[in-house]
N, C-alpha and C positions, 0 to 999 in steps of 0.2 A: 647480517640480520636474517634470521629465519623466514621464508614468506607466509605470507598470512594468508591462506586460499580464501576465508571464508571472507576476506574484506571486497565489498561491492566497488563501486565509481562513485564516487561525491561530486555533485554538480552545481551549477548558479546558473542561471539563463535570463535574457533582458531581450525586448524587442528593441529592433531601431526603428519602426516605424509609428512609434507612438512619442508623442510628445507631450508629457503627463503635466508638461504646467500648463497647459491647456484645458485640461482634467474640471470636471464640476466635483464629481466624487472619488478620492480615491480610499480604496476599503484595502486592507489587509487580515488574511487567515495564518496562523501559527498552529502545526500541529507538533505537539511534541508526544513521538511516541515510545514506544519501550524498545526499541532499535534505531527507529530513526526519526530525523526531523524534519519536516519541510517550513517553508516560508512561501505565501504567496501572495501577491501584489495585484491590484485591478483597476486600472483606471477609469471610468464611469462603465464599469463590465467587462473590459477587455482583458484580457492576462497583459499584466504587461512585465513583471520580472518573478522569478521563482528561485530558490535553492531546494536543494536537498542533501542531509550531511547525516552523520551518526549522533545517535542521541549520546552525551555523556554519562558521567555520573551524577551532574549536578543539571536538574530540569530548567530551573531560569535561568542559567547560563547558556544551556544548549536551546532552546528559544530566543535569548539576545543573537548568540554566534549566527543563528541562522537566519534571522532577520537582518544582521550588520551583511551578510553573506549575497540575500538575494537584494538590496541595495546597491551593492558595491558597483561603481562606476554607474549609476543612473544620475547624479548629481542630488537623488531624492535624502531628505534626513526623516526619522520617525515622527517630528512634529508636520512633517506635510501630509502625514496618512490623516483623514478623517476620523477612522474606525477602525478599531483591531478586533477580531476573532480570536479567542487561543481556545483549540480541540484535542483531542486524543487525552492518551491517559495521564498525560503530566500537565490538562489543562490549566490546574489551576494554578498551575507555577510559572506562567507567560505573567510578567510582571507590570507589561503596558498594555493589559488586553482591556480594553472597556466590558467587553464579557466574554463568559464562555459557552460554549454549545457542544454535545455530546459527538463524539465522532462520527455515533451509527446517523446523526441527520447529517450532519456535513460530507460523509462520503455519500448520501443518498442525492444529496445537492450539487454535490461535483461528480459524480457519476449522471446527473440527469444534462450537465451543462456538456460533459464530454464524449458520452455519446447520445445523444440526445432524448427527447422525450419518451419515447419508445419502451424508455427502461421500466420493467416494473420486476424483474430479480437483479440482485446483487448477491455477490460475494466479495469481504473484504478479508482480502489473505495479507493480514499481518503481522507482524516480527514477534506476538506472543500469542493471540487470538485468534480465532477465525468466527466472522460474523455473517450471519445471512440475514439477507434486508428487504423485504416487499416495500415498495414505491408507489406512488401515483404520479399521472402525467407531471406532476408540479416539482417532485423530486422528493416529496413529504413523505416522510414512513410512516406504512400502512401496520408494519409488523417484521419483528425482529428472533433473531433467536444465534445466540453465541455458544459456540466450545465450549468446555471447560480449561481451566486455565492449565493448558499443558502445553509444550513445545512442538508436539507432533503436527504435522499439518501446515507448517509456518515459518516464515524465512527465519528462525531462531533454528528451528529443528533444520532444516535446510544445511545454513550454517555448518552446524555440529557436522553435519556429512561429508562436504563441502573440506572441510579440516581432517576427517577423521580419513578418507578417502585420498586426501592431497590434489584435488582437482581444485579448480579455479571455479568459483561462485557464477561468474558470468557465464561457464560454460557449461552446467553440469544438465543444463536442461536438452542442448542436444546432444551431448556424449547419455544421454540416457536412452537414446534409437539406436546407437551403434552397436547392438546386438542380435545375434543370429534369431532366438525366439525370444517372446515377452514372458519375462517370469512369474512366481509367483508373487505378490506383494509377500512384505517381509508380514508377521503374523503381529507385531505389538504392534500398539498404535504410541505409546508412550516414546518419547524419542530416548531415555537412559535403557530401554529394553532392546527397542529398533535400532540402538548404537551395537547394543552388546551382541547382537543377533548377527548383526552386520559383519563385527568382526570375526563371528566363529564361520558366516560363509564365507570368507577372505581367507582364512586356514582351510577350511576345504578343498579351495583353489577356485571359486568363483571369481573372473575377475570382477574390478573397478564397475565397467559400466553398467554388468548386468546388476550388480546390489544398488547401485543406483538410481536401475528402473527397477528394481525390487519396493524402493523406499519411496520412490516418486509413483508410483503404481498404490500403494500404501495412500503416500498424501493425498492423490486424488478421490481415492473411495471413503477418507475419512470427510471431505468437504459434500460428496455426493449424501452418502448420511446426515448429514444436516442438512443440507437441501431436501432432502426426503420430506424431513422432517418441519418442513413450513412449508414444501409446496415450490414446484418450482413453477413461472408464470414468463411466456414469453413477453418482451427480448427479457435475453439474460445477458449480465456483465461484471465483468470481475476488474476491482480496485486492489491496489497494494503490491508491493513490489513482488510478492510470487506470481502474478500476473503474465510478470514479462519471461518466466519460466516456461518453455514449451514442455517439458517436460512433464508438468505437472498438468498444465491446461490443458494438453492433446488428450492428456489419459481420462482427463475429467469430463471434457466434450464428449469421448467414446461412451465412455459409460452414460450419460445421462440423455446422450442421443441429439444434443441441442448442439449449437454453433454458437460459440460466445461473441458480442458485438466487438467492433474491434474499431480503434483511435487513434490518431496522430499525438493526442494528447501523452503527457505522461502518467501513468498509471499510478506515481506514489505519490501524487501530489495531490490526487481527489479529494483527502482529508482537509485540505488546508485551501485547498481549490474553495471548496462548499462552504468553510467558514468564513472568508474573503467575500464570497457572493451574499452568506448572509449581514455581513459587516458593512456590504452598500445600501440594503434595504434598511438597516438598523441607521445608518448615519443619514439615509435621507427620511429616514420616519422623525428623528430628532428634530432635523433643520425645518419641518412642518410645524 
């Protein structure tokens, strides 16, 4: 079988030091996005189990899968959740969600929980979008402003590279320093252009890592244009799995001159983190 460069690590995760029937509230967030999915768990606020897996083709199935996913071996079933959250762009296809909440609040709410109050920019770089987010101490958006819907900029366009280059997704953010000088960003920002661009510097003899930081140089100054463009307000913090791409971040910090906050947490799970969080205020505003 062919390898698949552009496929990331699928993950579940459970604490052992929570003991959830013990729990007054427990809330759950589902985010189902156009790449990927998380599930996450809280037992009166605390994280207490998460997944994150690939969205399908089919959105309330990849929302069950990944709720059956971060479950697995907690002893917990979906009737002992309180309160479900379903976010992102397939929210409204989470089939046991008591409601739904737009992403741009729930990453502003699990961006405020994971690195804490401080936040008032974000960036959420995800799998088809990229969103800028103003905050307040509380986590509440202040103001918003998204891409337009192209792949450039975003673990989709990533992907595409990731494949077309035959490097491994996990590593294309430090094989993107491994070059003698920084080049120029590729010139489209569209990734069907930025592809085609890519491959005639491959025929020139450019290697691998410099079009790489050609391309990642590219995605960085297209998210600093939209930060431009709202304002950026310290602290600043980036959600969604190009996050954990140095490659992208480093180039992005240079340019805008800031230092992005940085977390033990997991970065693709904010979405699902924020609706979880608001799914315990909603299940204890009910029980009043």
């Amino acid at each position: 079988m062919a390898k698949e460069f552009w496929r990331w690590k699928e993950y579940n995760w459970k604490s052992e030091d929570i003991d959830w029937k013990g729990g007054t509230t427990i809330s759950a967030g589902v985010d189902v996005g156009s790449v990927s999915s998380q599930s996450v768990i809280l037992v009166d606020g605390e994280l207490f189990a998460y997944s994150n897996m690939r969205t399908g083709s089919d959105s309330p199935m990849s929302a069950q899968n990944a709720m059956n996913w971060a479950l697995e071996k907690t002893d917990m079933k979906l009737e002992n959740i309180h309160y479900v959250v379903g976010t992102g762009y397939g929210r409204v296809n989470v089939p046991f969600a008591n409601k739904t909440i737009t992403e741009i609040a729930c990453h502003a709410r699990g961006a405020n929980f994971m690195y804490g109050n401080t936040v008032r920019t974000l960036i959420d770089m995800g799998g088809q979008d990229c969103k800028a987010i103003q905050c307040d101490e509380k986590g509440k958006v202040v103001n918003f402003l998204m891409n337009d819907k192209c792949a450039a900029g975003t673990g989709r366009g990533m992907e595409v590279f990731a494949d077309l280059l035959s490097l491994s997704i996990e590593e294309v953010g430090e094989l993107s320093f491994q070059i003698d000088e920084e080049p120029e960003p590729v010139s489209s920002t569209c990734v069907i252009f930025a592809k085609s661009e890519a491959t005639r510097l491959l025929r020139d003899g450019w290697p691998k890592n410099k079009v790489l930081a050609a391309y990642s140089s590219a995605m960085a100054h297209r998210v600093v244009t939209l930060l431009e463009r709202i304002g950026i307000q310290k602290d600043f913090a980036i959600t969604g799995g190009i996050a954990k791409n140095i490659g992208v971040v480093n180039r992005l910090q240079k340019e805008i001159g800031i230092e992005t906050l940085k977390t033990d947490y997991d970065t693709q799970i904010a979405g699902a983190l924020g609706a979880a969080l608001f799914g315990k205020v909603l299940a204890e505003k009910a029980r009043k």
